[in-house]
C-alpha positions as CSV (number, residue, x, y, z in Angstrom):
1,X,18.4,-26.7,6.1
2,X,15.9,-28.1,3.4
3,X,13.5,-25.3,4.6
4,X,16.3,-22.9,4.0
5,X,16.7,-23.6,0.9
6,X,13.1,-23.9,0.0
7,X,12.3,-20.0,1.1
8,X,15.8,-19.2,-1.4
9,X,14.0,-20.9,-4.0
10,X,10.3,-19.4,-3.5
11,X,12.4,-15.9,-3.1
12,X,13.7,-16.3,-6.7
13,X,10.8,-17.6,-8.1
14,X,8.7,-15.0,-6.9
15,X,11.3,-12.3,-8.2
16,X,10.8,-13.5,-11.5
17,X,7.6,-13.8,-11.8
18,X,7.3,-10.1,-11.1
19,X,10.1,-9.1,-13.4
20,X,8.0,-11.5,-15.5
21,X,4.8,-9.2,-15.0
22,X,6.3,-5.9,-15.0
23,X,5.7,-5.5,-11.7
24,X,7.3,-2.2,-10.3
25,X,8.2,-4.1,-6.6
26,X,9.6,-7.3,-7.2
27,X,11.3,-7.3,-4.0
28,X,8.2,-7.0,-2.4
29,X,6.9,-9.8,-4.3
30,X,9.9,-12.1,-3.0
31,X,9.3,-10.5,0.3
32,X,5.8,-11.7,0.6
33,X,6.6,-15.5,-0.9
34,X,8.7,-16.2,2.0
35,X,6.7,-14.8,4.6
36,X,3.5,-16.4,3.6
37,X,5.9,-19.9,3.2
38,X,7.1,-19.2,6.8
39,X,3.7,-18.4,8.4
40,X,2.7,-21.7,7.0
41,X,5.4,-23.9,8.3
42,X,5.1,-22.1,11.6
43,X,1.4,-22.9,11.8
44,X,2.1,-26.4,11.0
45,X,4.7,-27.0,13.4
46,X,2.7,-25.4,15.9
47,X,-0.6,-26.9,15.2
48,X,0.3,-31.0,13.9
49,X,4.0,-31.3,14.1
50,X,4.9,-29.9,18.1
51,X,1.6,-32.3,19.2
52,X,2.2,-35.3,17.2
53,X,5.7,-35.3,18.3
54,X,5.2,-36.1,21.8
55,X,2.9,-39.2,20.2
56,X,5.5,-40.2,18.0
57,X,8.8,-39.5,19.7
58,X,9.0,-43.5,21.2
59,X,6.8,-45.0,18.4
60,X,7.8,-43.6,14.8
61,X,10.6,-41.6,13.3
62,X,9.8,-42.2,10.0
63,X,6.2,-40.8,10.7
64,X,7.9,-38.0,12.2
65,X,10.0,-36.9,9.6
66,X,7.1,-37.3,7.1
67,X,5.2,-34.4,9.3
68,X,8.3,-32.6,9.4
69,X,8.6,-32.7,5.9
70,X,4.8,-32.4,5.4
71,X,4.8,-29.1,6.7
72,X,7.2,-28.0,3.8
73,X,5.0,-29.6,1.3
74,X,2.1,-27.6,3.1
75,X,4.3,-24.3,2.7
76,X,5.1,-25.0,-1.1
77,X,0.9,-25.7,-1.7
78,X,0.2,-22.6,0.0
79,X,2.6,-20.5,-1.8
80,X,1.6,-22.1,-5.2
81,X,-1.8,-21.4,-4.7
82,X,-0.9,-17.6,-3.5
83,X,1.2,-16.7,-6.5
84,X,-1.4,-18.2,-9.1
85,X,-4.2,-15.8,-7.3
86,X,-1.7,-12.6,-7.5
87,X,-0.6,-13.6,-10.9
88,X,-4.5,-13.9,-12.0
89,X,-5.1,-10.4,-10.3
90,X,-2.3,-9.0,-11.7
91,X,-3.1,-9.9,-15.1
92,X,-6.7,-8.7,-14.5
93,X,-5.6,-5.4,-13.9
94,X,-3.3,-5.2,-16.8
95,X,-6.3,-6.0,-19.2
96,X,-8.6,-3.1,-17.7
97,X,-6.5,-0.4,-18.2
């Protein structure tokens, strides 16, 4: 649910910042914000939150919703750091021409 809601939110965010830009796609922008937010939730559930699990399952629930909710935190780093690069190249561009 909270991951849900989390892609909505990085899906608006990157619309605007296109519209923002004057970027001609800003669907595409959107687009691209989820999927890289998804690819990096997938990876982290498949590569620390699936094998910690087992660990945890008896031991910790509190450590395992942390890693659930680490991989979100993950996600939103990831996509931070990818809109900050586009944005910089973006504005690159715009002064070279």
């Amino acid at each position: 649910m909270l991951g849900g809601l989390v892609a909505l939110a990085i899906a608006i965010w990157f619309y605007r910042t296109a519209v923002e830009i004057d970027d001609p796609k800003p669907f595409m922008w959107a687009a691209n914000g989820v999927i890289v937010y998804y690819i990096v939730v997938f990876l982290w559930w498949f590569l620390v939150l699936k094998p910690a699990s087992a660990a945890l399952h008896h031991q910790s629930q509190a450590m395992l919703a942390a890693l659930k909710y680490g991989g979100i935190l993950a996600g939103l780093a990831v996509v931070w750091f990818v809109r900050s690069r586009w944005v910089a190249s973006q504005r690159k561009q715009d002064s070279e021409e």
